[in-house]
C-alpha positions in Angstrom: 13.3 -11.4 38.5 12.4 -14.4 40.0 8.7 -16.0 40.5 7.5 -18.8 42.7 4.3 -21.1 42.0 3.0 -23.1 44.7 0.3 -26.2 43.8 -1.5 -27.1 46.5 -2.4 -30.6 45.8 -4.4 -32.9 48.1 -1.7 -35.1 48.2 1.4 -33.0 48.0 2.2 -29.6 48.0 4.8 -28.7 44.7 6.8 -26.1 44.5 8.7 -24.5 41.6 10.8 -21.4 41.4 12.3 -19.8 38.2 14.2 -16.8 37.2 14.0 -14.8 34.1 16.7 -13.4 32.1 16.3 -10.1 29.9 14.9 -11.7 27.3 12.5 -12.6 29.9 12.9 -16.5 29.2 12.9 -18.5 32.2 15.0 -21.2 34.1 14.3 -23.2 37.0 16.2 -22.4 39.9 14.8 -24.8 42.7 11.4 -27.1 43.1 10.4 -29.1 46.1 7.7 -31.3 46.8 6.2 -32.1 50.4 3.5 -35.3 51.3 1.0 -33.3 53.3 -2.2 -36.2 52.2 -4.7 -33.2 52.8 -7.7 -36.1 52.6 -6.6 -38.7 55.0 -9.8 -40.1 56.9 -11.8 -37.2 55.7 -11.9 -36.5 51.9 -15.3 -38.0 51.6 -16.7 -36.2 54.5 -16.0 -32.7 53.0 -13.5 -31.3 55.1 -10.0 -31.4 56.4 -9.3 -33.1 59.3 -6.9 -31.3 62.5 -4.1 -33.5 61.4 -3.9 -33.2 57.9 -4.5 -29.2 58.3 -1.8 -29.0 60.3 0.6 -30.8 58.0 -0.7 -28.4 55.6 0.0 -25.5 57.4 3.4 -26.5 58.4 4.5 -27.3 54.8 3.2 -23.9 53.6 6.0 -22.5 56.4 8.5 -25.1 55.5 7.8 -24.0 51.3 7.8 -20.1 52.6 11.2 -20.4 54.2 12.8 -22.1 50.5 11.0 -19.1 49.0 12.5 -16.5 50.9 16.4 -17.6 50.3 16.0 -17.0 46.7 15.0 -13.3 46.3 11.7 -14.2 44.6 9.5 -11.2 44.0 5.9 -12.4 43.4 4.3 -15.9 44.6 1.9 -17.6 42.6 -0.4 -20.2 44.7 -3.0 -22.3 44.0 -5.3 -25.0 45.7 -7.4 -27.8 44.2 -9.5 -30.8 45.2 -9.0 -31.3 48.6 -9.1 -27.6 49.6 -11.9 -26.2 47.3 -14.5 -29.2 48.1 -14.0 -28.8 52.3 -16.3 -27.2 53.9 -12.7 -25.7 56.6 -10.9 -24.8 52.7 -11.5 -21.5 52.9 -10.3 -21.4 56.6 -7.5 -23.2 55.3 -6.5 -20.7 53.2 -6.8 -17.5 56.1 -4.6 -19.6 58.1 -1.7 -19.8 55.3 -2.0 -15.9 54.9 -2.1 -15.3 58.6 1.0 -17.7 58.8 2.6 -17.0 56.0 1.8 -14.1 54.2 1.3 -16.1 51.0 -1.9 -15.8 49.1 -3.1 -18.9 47.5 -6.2 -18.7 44.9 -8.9 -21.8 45.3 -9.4 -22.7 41.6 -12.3 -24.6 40.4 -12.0 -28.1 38.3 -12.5 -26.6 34.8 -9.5 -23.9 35.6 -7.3 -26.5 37.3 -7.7 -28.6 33.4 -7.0 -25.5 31.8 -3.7 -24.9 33.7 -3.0 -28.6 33.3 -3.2 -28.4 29.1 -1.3 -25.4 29.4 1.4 -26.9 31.4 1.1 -30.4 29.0 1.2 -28.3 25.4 4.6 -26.8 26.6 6.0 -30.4 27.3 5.0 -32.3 24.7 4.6 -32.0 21.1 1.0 -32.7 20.2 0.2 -34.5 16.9 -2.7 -33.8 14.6 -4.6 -36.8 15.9 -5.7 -36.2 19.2 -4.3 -37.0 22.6 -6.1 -38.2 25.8 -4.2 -35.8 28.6 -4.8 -37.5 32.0 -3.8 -36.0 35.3 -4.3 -37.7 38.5 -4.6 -36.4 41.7 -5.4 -37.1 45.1 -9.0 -35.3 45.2 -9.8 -35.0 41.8 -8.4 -36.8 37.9 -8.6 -34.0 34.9 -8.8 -35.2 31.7 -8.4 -33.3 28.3 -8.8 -34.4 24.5 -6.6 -32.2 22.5 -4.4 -32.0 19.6 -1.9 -29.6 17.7 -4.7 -27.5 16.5 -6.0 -26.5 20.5 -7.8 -27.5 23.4 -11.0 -29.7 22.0 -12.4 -31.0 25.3 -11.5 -31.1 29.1 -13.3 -32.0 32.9 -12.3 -32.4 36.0 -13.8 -35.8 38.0 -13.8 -35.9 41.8 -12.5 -39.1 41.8 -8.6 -38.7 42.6 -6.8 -41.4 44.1 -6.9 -40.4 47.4 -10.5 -40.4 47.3 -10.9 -43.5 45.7 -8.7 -45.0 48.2 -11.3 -44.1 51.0 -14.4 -45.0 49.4 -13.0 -48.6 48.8 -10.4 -49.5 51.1 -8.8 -52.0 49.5 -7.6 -55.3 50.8 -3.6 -55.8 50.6 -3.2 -57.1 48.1 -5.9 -56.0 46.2 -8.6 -58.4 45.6 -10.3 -59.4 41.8 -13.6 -58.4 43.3 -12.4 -54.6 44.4 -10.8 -54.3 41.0 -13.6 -54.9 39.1 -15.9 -53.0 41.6 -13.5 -50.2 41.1 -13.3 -50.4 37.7 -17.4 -50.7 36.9 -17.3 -47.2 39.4 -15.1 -45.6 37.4 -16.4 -46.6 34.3 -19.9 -45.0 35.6 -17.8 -41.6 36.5 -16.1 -40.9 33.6 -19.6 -41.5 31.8 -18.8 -37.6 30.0 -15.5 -39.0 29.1 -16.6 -41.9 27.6 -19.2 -39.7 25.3 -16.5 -37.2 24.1 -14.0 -39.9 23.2 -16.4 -41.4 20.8 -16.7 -38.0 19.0 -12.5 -36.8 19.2 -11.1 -40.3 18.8 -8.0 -40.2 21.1 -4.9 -42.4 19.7 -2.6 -41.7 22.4 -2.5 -41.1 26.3 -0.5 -38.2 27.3 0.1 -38.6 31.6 0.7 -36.2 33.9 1.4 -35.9 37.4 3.4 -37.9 40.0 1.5 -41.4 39.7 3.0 -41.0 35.7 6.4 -39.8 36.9 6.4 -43.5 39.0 5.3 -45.3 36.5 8.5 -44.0 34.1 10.5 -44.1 37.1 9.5 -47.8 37.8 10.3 -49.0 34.4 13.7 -47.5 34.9 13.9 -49.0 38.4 12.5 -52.6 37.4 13.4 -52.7 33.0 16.1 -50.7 33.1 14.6 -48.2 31.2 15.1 -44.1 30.7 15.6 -42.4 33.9 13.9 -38.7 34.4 16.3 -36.3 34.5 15.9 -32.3 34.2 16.6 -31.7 30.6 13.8 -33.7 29.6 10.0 -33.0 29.6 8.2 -35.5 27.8 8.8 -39.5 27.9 7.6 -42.5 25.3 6.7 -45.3 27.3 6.2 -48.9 25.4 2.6 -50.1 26.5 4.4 -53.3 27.7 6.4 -51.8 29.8 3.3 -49.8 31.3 1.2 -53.3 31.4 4.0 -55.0 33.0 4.2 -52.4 35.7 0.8 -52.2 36.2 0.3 -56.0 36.9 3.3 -55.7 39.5 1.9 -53.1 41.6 -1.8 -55.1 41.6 -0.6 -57.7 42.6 1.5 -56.8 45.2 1.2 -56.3 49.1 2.3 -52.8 50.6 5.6 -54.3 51.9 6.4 -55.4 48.5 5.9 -52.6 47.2 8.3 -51.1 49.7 11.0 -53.3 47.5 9.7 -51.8 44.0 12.8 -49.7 42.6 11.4 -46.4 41.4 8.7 -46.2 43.8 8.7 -43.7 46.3 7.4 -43.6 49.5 4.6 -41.1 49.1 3.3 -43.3 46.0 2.9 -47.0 48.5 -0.6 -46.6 49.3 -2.3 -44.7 45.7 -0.6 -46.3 43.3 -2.7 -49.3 42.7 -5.7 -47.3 42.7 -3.9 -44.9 40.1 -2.9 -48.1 38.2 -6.4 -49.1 37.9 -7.7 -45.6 36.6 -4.9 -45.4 33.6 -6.3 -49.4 33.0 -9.2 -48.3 32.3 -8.7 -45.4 30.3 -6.7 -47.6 28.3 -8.8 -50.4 27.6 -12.3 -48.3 27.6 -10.5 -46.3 24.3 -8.0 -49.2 23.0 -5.1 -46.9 23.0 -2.7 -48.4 22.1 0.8 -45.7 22.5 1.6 -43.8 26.1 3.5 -40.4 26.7 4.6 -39.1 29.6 4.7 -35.3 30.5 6.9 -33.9 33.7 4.6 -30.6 33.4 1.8 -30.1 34.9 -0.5 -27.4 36.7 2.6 -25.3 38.0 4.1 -25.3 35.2 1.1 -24.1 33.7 0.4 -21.4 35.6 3.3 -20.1 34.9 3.1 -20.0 31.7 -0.7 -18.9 31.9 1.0 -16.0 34.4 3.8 -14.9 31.9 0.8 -14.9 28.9 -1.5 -12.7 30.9 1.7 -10.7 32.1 2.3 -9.8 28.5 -1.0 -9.1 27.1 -1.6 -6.5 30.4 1.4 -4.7 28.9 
């Protein structure tokens, strides 16, 4: 048997395929990952624009075709930020079944943080003190306090990097004044955040999603440090490696970072704003040790699917 999961993110659209053996254990057979930048000049407004639709559209097709050469026998689908907050999402949505036959499911923020632990707990070992699990994406950042003993707190914030990059429009480079305006904004969002960090404590930050994966790819690129490779789901990064990343992509101009090694196309324009964001978890909670997980929501609904699959039966 073979399953597909498809994450419709606002910035890219991830897929994963994996096949089980008979002790139903799975493997991954192939993943993919197109740019389709579901927000560009409209995230704010609350609604998709023709463009980014149709880029949409045709990476559903372009995902459905890699589906169909590898016998895969149910499809798993999801859509997030960019999708569930327009006001043309649900349209959206027809227009990949009508086109594709697949059925994707519009989950709301709370589920999206669930899937994303879910995905994070199988990837990393979790101590007894508790962990700050950050995910960003391009509509919306979930965050989750948790530990070895569960799932102690989690929210999703509308304030992904794609919509972030909108709202402010930063200069290139990046001036002092739209990082600290940026920084006081997000310090206002994540207000909830704040409050349940002073309760749970969190010692460590656990990242997840592409803008991480850059950042450990970056330091391999730039420090020589540990490349990602397939094997391996979970990544210690030294904080100075993170700080001195993070102070290269500030202050750089979008052609220079064109020249970063590590950084990948899709990442030029967000990855300041994402910088900023993980800055200020880190300073606003003095944490002072970083993890990186390679799992995220797909992975997690998988695991989620293969749960439910076994408590039907």
């Amino acid at each position: 048997m073979r399953l597909a999961v498809i994450d419709c993110g606002t910035n890219t659209f991830n897929l994963l395929i994996v096949a089980f053996d008979s002790q139903k254990k799975y493997s991954k057979v192939f993943n993919s990952r197109i740019a389709v930048k579901l927000g560009q000049g409209s995230i704010n407004e609350g609604f998709i624009a023709d463009e980014p639709f149709k880029r949409g559209i045709d990476a559903m097709k372009v995902l459905n075709q890699e589906i169909s050469k590898y016998n895969v026998s149910k499809i798993l689908a999801f859509a997030t930020s960019a999708i569930r907050d327009a006001e043309n999402g649900k349209q959206f949505v027809e227009e990949v079944k009508r086109q594709t036959n697949i059925d994707v499911e519009i989950i709301n923020g709370d589920r999206e943080a669930e899937l994303i632990y879910i995905g994070n707990k199988a990837a990393v070992e979790l101590k007894d003190s508790v962990s700050l699990i950050m995910d960003i994406g391009g509509g919306s950042n979930e965050f989750i306090l948790a530990n070895s003993k569960g799932l102690l707190w989690k929210q999703s914030f509308p304030i992904g990097a794609a919509r972030m990059l909108d709202k402010f429009s930063p200069s290139d480079p990046i001036t002092i004044k739209e990082i600290a305006d940026i920084k006081e904004f997000l310090k206002v969002q994540l207000a909830p955040l704040i409050e349940a960090a002073k309760e749970f404590l969190p010692m460590e930050l656990i990242g997840s999603s592409g803008a991480f994966d850059s950042i450990v790819e970056i330091i391999n690129g730039e420090l020589n440090g540990e490349p990602i490779v397939e094997s391996k789901t979970c990544y210690d990064i030294k904080m100075a490696d993170y700080l001195y990343v993070s102070k290269l992509i500030k202050h750089s101009t979008l052609d220079e970072r064109k020249k970063i090694k590590g950084l990948v196309a899709m990442r030029f324009d967000m990855i300041v704003i994402s910088c900023l964001m993980i800055d200020v978890v880190i300073k606003a909670f003095n944490i002072p040790q970083m993890r990186v997980s390679t799992f995220s929501l797909k992975e997690g609904a998988l695991i989620d699917h293969i749960i439910q699959v076994g408590k039907i039966k």
